[in-house]
Phi, psi and omega in degrees: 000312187279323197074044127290090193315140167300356190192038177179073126213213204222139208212073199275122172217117199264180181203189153061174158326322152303313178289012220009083192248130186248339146266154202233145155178208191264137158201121195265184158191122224248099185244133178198198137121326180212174207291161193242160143222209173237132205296149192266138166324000000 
């Protein structure tokens, strides 16, 4: 209904200065809908 896989995604939260954030606080993100991996070295 959402296009969200049943069996693959990802669920992500960045916070801080790192996050290049100038107020800092949780800012999530709920990522799916298609297969995910890792970017090649």
């Amino acid at each position: 209904e959402l296009g969200i896989s049943k069996d693959s995604y990802r669920f992500i939260i960045n916070t801080s200065a790192k996050a290049g954030q100038t107020v800092f606080h949780m800012h999530a993100h709920l990522l799916g809908g298609e297969e995910m991996g890792w970017p090649e070295a």
